[in-house]
N, C-alpha and C positions, 0 to 999 in steps of 0.2 A: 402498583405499590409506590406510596413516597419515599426519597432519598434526601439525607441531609449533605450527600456528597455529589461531585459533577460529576453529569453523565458524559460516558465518550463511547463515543459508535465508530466500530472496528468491522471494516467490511474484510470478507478475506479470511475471516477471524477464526477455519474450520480446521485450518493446518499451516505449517511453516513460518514466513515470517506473522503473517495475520493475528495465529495463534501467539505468537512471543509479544506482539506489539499486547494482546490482550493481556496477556499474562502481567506486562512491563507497565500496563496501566492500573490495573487491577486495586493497587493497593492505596491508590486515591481517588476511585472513580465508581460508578456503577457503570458493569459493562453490555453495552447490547451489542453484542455479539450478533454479526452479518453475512451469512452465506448462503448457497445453494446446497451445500453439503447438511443436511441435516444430521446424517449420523454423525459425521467429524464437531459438528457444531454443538450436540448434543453433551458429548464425554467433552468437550473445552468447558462449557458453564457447567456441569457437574463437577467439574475438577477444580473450578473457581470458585465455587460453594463451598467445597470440601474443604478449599484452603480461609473459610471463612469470608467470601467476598462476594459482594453482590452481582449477578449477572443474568443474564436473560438472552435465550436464542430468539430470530428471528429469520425462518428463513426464507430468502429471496434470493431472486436471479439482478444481479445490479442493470444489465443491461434492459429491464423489464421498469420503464418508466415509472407507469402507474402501478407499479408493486412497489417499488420504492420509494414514491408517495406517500404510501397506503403506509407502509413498515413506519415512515418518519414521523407520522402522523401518533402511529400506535407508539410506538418508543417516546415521544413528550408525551403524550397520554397516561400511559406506566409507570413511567421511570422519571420523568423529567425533563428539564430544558436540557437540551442538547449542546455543552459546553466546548467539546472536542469531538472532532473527525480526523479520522485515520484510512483510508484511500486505500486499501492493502491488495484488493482481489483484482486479480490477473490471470493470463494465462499467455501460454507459448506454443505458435503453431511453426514449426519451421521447414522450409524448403526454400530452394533458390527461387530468387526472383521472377524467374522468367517463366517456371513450370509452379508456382504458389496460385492455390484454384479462389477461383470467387468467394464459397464458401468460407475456406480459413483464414482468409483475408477480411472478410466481415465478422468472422466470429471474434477478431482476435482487438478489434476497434468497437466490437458492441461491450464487450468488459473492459478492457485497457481505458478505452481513451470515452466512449458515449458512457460508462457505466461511474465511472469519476465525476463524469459531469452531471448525471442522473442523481446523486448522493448528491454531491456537493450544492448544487442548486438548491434541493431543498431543504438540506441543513440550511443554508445563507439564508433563504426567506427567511426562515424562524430569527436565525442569531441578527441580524440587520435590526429590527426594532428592538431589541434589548441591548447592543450597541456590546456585544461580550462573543468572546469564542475563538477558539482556534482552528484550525484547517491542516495535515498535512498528505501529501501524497506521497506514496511510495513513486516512484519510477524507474528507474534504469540508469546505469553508464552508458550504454548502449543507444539513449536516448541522444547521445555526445560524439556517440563515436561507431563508424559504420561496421558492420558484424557480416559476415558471408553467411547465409540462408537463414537473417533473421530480421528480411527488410519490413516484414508487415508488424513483427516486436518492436523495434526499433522506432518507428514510424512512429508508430501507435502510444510510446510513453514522450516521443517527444511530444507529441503532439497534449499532453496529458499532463506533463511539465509547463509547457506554456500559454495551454488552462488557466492552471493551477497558479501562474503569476500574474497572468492578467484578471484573476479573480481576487487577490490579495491586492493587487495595484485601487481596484473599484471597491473593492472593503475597507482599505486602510482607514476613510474616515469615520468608519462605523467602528474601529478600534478593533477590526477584527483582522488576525494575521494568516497568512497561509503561506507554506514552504511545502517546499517537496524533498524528501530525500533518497538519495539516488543509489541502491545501492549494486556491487558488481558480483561476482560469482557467489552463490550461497548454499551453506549446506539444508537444502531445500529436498522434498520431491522430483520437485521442476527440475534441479541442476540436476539432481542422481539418474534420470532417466534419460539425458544427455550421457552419462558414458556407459563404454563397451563394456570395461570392463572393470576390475579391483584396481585399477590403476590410474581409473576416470579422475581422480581427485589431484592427485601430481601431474599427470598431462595440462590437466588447467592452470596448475601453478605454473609450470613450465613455459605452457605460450604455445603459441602455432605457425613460427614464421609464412608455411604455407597458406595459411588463412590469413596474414597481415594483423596477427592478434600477441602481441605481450604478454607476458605473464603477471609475476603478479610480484611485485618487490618485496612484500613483506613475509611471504612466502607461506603463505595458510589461505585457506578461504574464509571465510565470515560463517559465524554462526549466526541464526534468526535473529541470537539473543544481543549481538554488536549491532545488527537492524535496527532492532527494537528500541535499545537505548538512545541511540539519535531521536527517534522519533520521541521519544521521552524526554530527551533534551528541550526540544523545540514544542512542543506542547505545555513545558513547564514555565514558569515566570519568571526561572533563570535565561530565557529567551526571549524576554518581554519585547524588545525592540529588537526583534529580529522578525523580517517578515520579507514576502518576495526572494528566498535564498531558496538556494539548489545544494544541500550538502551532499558531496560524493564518498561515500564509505564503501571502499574498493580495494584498502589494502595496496592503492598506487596503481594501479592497471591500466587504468588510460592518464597515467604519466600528469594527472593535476590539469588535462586538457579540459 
C-alpha cells in the first residue's frame, strides 16, 4: 500500500523501548514495525491502527541476513522508501567474564552488534542513491563504561556505537545522518528481570559500590517513553546538522563520561 508520509523501520519494535520509539514515530510516519516477537508485534500495529496510524508487522530475526534483505526489500515495496531507521532490538545475556559460554556470547553480537549492521546496510543501499534519510541506533552507557557480568553487552553496543559512526562518517556526503543514542537503566523487561526483588528499582538508583557502579543523580529511571523522544529528536529536522553524535540519556550515571 502507498503512503503520502515517511516511512521509518523500527526494529525491536515488539516491546519496551522499540515499542515507544514506534509509538513516538507513529504520528508522522508509516511504521514497519520489526521483530521476531510476532505476538508482541502483532497487538503494537493493531494498537497503531487503532490510534489511526499507519503500520505494518514484519517479522524477522535481525541477526538472519537474508531475512532482512528480504523484509527491506518488502517494506519499500509496501510502504515506501525507507526514510528513517531506528536500530532498537537487543538483548542481554549476562554472567562474568570468565565463566560467559560461547553460545551467549555469540547470541548477544548476532543482534546487538551483526543485526545493527544487517538492517543498517540495507537501509543505506536504498537511501545512498536518493541522497535522503536518517539512521539512529539505540546503544548503551555501558557501551562507555565497564559493567561486572555484562562484558559480552557491553562489548557488543560498543562495538554497534562505533558502527553506527563510521557509517554516518561515509554517508555524510549522501546527506544522510546517523547518531546513536545511548541510553542507561530503563523501565524495560530487560531491567525488571535484573531485580530480586520490589526493591530492584531503588537499588539501581542507589548504585553498587561493590560493583564500581553509581547511581543515578537524578534519582528515577527512564521510561521507554524519555528513550524514545531522543530518538525522535534526532530523526527530526530539528536535528538536521546533527550527525555522528552519541547522546547519553542516563539521568547522569556514568557522570557525563
Amino acid at each position: 500500500m502507498g503512503t503520502t508520509t515517511r516511512v521509518a523501520l523500527v526494529t525491536g519494535a515488539a516491546q519496551g523501548i522499540g515499542a515507544a520509539v514506534a509509538r513516538a514515530l507513529a504520528g508522522g510516519a508509516t511504521i514497519a514495525a520489526l521483530d521476531r516477537n510476532e505476538v508482541g508485534l502483532g497487538s503494537l500495529v493493531s494498537e497503531l491502527r487503532e490510534r489511526g496510524c499507519q503500520a505494518a508487522a514484519f517479522p524477522v530475526d535481525v541477526s538472519d541476513s537474508a531475512a532482512v534483505d528480504a523484509a527491506v526489500e518488502s517494506i519499500e515495496r509496501e510502504l515506501g522508501p525507507i526514510e528513517v531507521l531506528a536500530n532498537v532490538a537487543g538483548v542481554l545475556r549476562m554472567a562474568p567474564a570468565v565463566s560467559l559460554s560461547d553460545a551467549d556470547w555469540a547470541a548477544t553480537f548476532a543482534v546487538n552488534t551483526h543485526g545493527v549492521f544487517h538492517v543498517s546496510r540495507a537501509v543505506a543501499r536504498r537511501m545512498v542513491p536518493r541522497k535522503k534519510g536518517v539512521i539512529v541506533t539505540v546503544g548503551s552507557n555501558a557501551a562507555s563504561m565497564p559493567r561486572m557480568q555484562m562484558a559480552a553487552y557491553a562489548a557488543s553496543k560498543a562495538a554497534s556505537t562505533m558502527f553506527t559512526k563510521c557509517l554516518g562518517l561515509e554517508l555524510a556526503q549522501h546527506g544522510i545522518r546517523c547518531n546513536v543514542v545511548s541510553p542507561g537503566s530503563t523501565d524495560t523487561a530487560m531491567q525488571r528481570a535484573l531485580w530480586s526483588d520490589e526493591r530492584g528499582e531503588q537499588a539501581v538508583i542507589a548504585g553498587a559500590p561493590e560493583a564500581f557502579r553509581v547511581g543515578i543523580p537524578l534519582r528515577r529511571i527512564a521510561s521507554p517513553a524519555d528513550i524514545a523522544d531522543a530518538v525522535a529528536f534526532l530523526v527530526s529536522d530539528k536535528a538536521r546538522h546533527i550527525t555522528l553524535h552519541d547522546l547519553c540519556v542516563d539521568g547522569g550515571a556514568t557522570l557525563g563520561a
